[in-house]
PATORGU-791612 format. One line per field, with one value per residue (C-alpha): x, y, z; residue in one letter. Coordinates in nm, 2 decimals. Each point is the difference from the previous one (the first is absolute). Example, Ala and Ser with C-alpha at 12.3 -4.5 7.8 and 13.67 -1.06 7.14 Angstrom:
x 1.23;0.14 .
y -0.45;0.34 .
z 0.78;-0.07 .
aa A;S .
// end
This chain:
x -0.38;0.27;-0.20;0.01;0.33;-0.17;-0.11;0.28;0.27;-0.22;-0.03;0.33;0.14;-0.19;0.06;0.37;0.03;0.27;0.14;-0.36;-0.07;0.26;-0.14;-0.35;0.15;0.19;-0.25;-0.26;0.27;0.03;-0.37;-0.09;0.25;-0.18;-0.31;0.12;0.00;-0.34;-0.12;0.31;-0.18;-0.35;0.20;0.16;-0.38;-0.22;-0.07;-0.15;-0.18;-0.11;-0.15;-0.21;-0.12;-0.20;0.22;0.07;0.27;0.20;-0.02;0.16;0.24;0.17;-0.05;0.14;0.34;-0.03;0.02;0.22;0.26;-0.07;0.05;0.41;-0.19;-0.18;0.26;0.14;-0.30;0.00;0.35;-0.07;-0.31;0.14;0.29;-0.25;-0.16;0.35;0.13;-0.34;-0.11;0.36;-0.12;0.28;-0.20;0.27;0.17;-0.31;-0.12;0.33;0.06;-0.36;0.06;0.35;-0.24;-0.27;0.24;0.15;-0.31;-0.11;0.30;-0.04;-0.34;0.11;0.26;-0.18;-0.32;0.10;0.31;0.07;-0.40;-0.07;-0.34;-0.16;0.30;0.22;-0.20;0.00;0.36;0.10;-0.23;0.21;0.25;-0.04;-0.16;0.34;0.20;-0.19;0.06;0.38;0.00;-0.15;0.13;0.34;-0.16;-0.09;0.33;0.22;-0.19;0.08;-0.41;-0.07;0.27;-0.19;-0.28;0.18;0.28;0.05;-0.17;-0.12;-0.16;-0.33;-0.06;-0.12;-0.23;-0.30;-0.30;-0.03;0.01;-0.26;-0.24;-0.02;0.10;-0.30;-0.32;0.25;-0.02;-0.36;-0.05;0.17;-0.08;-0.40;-0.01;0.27;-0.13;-0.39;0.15;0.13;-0.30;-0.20;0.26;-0.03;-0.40;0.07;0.08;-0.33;-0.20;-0.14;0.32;0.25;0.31;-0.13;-0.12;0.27;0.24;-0.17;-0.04;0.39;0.05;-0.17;0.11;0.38;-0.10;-0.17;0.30;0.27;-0.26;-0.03;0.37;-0.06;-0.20;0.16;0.34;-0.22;-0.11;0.34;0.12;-0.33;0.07;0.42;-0.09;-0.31;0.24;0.31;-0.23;-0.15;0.32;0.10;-0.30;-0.12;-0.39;-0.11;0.28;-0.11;-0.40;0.11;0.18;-0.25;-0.24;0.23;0.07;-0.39;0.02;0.28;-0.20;-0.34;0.20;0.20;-0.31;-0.18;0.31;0.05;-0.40;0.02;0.26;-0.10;-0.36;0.16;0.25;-0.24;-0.02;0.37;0.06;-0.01;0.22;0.27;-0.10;-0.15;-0.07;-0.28;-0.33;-0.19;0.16;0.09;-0.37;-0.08;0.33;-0.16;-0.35;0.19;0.20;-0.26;-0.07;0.36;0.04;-0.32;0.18;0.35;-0.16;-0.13;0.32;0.22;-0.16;-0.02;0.37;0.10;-0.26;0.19;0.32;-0.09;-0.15;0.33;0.13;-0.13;0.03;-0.38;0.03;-0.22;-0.30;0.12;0.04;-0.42;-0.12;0.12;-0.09;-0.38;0.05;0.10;-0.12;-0.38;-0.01;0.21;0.01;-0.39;-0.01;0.16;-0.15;-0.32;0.07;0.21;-0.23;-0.33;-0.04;0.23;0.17;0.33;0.35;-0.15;-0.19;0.32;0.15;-0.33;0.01;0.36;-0.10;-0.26;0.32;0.19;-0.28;-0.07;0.43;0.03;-0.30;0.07;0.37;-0.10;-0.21;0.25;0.27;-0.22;-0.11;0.36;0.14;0.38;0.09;-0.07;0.14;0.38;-0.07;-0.04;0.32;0.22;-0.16;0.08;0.35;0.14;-0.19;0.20;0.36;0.14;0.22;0.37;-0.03;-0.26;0.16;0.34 .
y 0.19;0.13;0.24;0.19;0.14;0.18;0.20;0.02;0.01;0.21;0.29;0.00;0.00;0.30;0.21;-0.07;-0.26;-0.21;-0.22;-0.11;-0.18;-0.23;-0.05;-0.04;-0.29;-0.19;0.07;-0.17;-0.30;-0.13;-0.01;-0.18;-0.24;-0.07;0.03;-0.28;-0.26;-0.08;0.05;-0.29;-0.19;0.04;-0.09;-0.27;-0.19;0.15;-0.35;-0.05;0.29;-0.01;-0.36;0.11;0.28;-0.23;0.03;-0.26;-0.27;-0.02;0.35;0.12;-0.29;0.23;0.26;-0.10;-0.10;0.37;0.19;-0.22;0.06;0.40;0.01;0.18;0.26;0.13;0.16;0.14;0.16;0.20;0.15;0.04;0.17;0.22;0.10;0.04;0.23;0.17;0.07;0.11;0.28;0.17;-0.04;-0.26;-0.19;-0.16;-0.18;-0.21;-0.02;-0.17;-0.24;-0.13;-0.02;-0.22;-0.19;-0.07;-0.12;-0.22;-0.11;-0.11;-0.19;-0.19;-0.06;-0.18;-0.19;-0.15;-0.06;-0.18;-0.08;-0.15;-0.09;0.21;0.11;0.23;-0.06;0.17;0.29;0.08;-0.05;0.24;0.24;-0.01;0.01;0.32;0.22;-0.06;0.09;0.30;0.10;-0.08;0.20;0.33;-0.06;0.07;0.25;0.21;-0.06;0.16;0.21;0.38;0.04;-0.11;0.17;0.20;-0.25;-0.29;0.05;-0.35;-0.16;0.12;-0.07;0.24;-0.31;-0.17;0.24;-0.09;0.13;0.28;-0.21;-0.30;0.23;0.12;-0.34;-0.22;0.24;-0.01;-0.38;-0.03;0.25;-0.20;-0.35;0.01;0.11;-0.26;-0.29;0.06;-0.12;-0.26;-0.12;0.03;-0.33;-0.15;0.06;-0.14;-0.34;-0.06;0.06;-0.34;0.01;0.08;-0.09;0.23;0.27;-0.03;0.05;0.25;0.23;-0.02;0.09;0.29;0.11;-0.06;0.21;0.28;-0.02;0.06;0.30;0.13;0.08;0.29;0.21;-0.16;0.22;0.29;-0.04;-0.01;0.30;0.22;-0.18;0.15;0.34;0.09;-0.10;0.19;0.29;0.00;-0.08;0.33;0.23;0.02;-0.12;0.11;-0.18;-0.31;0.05;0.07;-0.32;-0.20;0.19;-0.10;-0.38;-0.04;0.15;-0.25;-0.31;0.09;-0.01;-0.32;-0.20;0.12;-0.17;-0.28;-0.09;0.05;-0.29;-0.22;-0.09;-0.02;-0.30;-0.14;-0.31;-0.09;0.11;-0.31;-0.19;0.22;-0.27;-0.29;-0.21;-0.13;0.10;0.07;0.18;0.24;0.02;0.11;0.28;0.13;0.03;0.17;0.26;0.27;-0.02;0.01;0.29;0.18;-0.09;0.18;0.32;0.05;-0.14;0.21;0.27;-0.10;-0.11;0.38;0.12;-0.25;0.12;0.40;-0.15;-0.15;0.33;0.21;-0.29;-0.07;-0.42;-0.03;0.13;-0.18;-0.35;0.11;0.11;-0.38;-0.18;0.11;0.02;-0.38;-0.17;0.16;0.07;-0.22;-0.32;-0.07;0.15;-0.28;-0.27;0.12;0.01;-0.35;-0.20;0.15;0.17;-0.34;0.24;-0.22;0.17;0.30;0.07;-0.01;0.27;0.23;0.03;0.10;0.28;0.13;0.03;0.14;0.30;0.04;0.00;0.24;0.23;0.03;0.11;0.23;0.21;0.04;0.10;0.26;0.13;-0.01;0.31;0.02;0.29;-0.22;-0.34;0.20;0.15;-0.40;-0.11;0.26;-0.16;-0.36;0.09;0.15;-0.25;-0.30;0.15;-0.14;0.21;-0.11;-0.07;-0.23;-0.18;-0.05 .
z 1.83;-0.19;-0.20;0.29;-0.14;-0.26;0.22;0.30;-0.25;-0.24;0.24;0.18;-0.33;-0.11;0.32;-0.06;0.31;-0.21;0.23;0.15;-0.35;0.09;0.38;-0.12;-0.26;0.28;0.22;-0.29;-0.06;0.38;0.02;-0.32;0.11;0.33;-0.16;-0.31;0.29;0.07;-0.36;-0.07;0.24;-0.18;-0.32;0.14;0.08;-0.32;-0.11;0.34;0.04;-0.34;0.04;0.35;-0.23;-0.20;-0.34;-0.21;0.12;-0.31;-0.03;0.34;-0.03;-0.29;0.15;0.33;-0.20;-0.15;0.33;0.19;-0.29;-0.01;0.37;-0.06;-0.23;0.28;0.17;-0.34;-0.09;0.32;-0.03;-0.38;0.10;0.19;-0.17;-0.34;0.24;0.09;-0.32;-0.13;0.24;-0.11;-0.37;-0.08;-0.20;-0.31;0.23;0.10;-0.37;-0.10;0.28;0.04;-0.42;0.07;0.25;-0.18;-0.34;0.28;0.14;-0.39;-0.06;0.40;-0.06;-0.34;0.11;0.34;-0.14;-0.36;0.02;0.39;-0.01;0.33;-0.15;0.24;0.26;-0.23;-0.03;0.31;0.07;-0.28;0.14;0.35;-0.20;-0.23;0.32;0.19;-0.31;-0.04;0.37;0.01;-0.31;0.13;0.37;-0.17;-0.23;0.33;0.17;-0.26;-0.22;0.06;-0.06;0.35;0.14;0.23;0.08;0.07;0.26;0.11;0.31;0.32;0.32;-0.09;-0.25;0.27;0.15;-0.24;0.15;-0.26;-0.28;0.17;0.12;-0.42;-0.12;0.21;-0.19;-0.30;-0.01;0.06;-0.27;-0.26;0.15;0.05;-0.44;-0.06;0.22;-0.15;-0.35;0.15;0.21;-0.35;-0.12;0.34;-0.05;-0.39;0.19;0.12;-0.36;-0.13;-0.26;0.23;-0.22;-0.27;0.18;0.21;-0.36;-0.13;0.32;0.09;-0.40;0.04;0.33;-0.15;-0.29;0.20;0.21;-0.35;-0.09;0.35;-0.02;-0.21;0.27;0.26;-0.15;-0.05;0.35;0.10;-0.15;0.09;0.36;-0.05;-0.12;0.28;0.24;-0.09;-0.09;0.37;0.16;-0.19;0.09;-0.36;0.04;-0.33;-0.18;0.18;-0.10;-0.34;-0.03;0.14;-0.27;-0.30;0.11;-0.02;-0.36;-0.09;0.14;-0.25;-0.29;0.10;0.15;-0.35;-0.18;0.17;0.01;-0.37;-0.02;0.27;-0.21;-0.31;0.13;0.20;-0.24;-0.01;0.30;0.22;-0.21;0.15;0.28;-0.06;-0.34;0.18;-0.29;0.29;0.20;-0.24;-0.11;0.34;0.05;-0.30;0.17;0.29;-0.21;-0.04;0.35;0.11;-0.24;0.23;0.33;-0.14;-0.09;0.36;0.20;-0.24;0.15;0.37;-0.04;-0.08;0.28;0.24;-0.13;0.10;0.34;0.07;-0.10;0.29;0.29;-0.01;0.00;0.31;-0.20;-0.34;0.21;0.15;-0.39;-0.12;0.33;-0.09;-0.41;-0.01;0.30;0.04;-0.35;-0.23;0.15;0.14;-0.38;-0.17;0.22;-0.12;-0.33;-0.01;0.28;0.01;-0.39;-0.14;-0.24;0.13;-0.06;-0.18;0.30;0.20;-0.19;0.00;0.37;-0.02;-0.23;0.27;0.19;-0.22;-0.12;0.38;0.09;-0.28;0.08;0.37;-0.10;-0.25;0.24;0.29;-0.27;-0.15;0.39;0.12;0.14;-0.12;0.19;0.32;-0.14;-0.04;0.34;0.17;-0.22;0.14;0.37;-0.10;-0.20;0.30;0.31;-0.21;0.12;0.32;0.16;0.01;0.39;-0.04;-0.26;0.19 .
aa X;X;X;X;X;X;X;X;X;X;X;X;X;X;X;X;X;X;X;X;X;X;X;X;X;X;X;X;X;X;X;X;X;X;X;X;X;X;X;X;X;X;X;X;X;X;X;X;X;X;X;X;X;X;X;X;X;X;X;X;X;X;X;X;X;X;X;X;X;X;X;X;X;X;X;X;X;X;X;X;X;X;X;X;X;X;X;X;X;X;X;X;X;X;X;X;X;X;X;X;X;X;X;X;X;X;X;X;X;X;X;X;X;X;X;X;X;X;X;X;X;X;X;X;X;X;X;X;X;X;X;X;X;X;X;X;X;X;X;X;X;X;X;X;X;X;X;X;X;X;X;X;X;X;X;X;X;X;X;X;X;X;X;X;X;X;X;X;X;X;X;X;X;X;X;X;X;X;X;X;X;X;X;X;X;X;X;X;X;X;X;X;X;X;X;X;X;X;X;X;X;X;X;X;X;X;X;X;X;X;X;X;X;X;X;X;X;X;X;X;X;X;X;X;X;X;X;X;X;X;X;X;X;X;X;X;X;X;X;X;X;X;X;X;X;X;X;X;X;X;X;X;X;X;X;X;X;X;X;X;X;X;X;X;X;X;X;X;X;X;X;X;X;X;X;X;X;X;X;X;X;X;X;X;X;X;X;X;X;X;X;X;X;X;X;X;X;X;X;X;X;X;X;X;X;X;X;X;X;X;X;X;X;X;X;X;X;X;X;X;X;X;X;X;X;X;X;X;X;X;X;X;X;X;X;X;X;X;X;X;X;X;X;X;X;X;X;X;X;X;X;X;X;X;X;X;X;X;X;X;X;X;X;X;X;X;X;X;X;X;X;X;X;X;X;X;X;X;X;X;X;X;X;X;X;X;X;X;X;X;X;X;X;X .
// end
C-alpha cells in the first residue's frame, strides 16, 4: 500500500505541490496503522493456520514462534515505508542509505547477541529485527522533523492527514500489485511443504526465495528511482523526460541482470553454506542456482517495468497483469511441473518463471504503447483532485 507514494508523492512533488508530500505521508501512516491490525492478528495464529494448511507440525510450530515475535515490526515497517517513500520522491536518498546502514550494523550485532549468547535462537532474531525497524524509524522521524531538506514538505500535522481516500483508492491496486507477485513466492514454499521431502525442499525453496529476495534489491532500487523520476517528470509536464528514463533504467537492468547471472552460477556450489552445513542441502541450492539466476534476469526487468507503472499511477492494470501472470500462469505452472511432471522444487520455480516472462512481457508492451503526453495530462488531474480545500478541512 504504501508504494502508492511513489506515485502521489512523486507527482505532487514534481508539479511543485510541496506541502501535499507531507499529507500523502500522514495520510499513508494512519492507514498502515489501521491496516497492521488485522495482519497482527493473522501473525498472531500462523502456527494455526499453517497447521490447517496441511504443513508440517514441527515446522509451523517455529514458524508460529517467528511471527508472533515479529508482530511490533509490523507497524514499523509501515511508517518506515512510508517515510522511505517520503524522503525518496524528493530525491533525499543519503539519509536513508546511512540510517538503514546504522540499522542493519545494529541488527548484526542484536542478532549476535540474542541468538548465541542469551540462546534465543530463532526468538532472538526476530526480536532484533523489531528492534532495528523501530530504530531506523525514530532515527528518520527526527531526521524529517528537523532537517532544513524537508522544510517545505513537512509542515507538521494536520487534519487533511486524515482524509485518506486519495491515497486508499491508489494504495488498495497498489497493494494487490505488489502482494499477488510477493505472495506467489511464497505459496511456492507453502507448496514446498507438501513434496514427499518436505523438510528439504522446504530448506532449499526458502534459501532460494531469501536469496532472490537479497538480489531482487538491486532492481527493486532501480525500480524505485525510474518509479521517482517518471513521477516528478509527469508532475512537471516533461513527458519525454519521463519516457526517456524509463528507456535508460531498462538499459541499466541488462547489464546488471547479465552481471549478476554471471555470478550467481559461478557460486552456486558454495553458496548454500551461507545457510546450512547440511551436505545435502547445499547439493540441492546448488541445483537451484542456475535457475534462480534465469528467474532474476526476467524479474529485474519486470521490477523496473513495475517501477515506471508505478510512475504514471497505472497500479490497477499492474495488480490485473500479475493477478493473470502468477495465478493462471505461474502457479497451475508449478503444480504441474512439481505434482503432475515430479520434477519437485525445480518444478516449483519453473512455473514462477512462466510468471515472471509473462509479468515482464505484458509490462514491456504497455510501456512501449504508452502515450506520455496524455499520462502528464491525468497527473496534473489527480495532483490537483488530492487538495482539500481549507473549508473542508476545518
Amino acid at each position: 500500500m504504501a508504494s502508492a507514494l511513489e506515485t502521489l508523492c512523486g507527482q505532487s512533488y514534481g508539479a511543485k505541490q510541496h506541502r501535499m508530500l507531507g499529507i500523502h505521508m500522514q495520510r499513508a501512516m494512519f492507514t498502515l496503522m489501521i491496516v497492521g491490525i488485522p495482519i497482527a492478528i493473522i501473525w498472531a495464529n500462523t502456527r494455526s493456520i499453517l497447521i490447517f494448511l496441511g504443513q508440517d507440525p514441527e515446522i509451523s510450530t517455529e514458524a508460529g514462534k517467528y511471527a508472533q515475535l515479529m508482530i511490533p515490526s509490523i507497524f514499523a515497517y509501515g511508517l518506515l515505508l512510508s517515510l522511505n517513500r517520503f524522503l525518496q520522491t524528493q530525491h533525499i536518498v543519503f539519509p536513508m542509505m546511512f540510517f538503514s546502514a546504522v540499522a542493519t550494523l545494529l541488527h548484526i550485532l542484536l542478532c549476535w547477541v540474542m541468538v548465541y549468547k542469551f540462546g534465543l535462537g530463532n526468538r532472538g532474531a526476530a526480536i532484533s529485527s523489531s528492534i532495528s525497524y523501530w530504530f531506523n524509524v525514530i532515527m528518520l522521524s527526527l531526521y524529517v522533523k528537523f532537517s532544513p531538506s524537508c522544510a517545505k514538505t513537512w509542515t507538521g500535522f494536520s487534519k487533511e492527514a486524515f482524509h485518506c481516500m486519495p491515497f486508499v483508492r491508489l494504495a488498495i491496486p497498489s497493494a494487490l500489485m505488489v502482494c499477488l507477485e510477493m505472495w506467489s513466492f511464497e505459496m511456492v514454499v507453502l507448496l514446498s511443504g507438501l513434496l514427499p521431502n518436505p523438510k528439504l525442499e522446504t530448506s532449499v525453496l526458502s534459501i532460494c526465495l531469501n536469496t532472490v529476495g537479497t538480489i531482487w534489491m538491486i532492481p527493486l532500487g532501480l525500480g524505485g528511482a525510474v518509479s521517482t523520476r517518471v513521477s516528478n517528470e509527469l508532475g512537471a509536464g516533461h513527458p519525454r523526460a519521463a519516457r526517456l528514463a524509463a528507456c535508460v533504467v531498462l538499459i541499466m537492468v541488462l547489464v546488471e541482470a547479465i552481471i549478476v547471472g554471471m555470478v550467481t552460477i559461478l557460486i552456486r556450489n558454495i553458496w548454500g553454506y551461507a545457510y546450512s552445513n547440511e551436505v545435502e542441502v547445499v547439493k540441492h541450492v546448488a541445483q537451484m542456482m542456475p535457475i534462480i539466476a534465469v528467474s532474476n534476469f526476467l524479474d529485474g526487468f519486470q521490477g523496473v517495468l513495475s517501477g515506471t507503472v508505478r510512475g504514471c499511477g497505472r497500479q490497477k492494470f499492474g495488480a490485473y497483469v500479475n493477478l493473470g501472470s502468477y495465478y493462471l500462469f505461474g502457479i497451475p505452472s508449478s503444480i504441474v511441473f512439481a505434482f503432475v511432471l515430479h520434477i519437485g522444487g525445480k518444478g516449483l520455480w519453473l512455473g514462477i518463471i512462466c510468471a515472471l516472462f509473462v509479468q515482464g512481457v505484458s509490462f514491456l508492451i504497455v510501456t512501449i504503447r504508452t502515450d506520455w503526453e496524455q499520462e502528464a495530462k491525468k497527473v496534473a488531474d489527480r495532483v490537483y483532485d488530492s487538495l482539500i480545500p481549507e473549508s473542508v478541512v476545518s
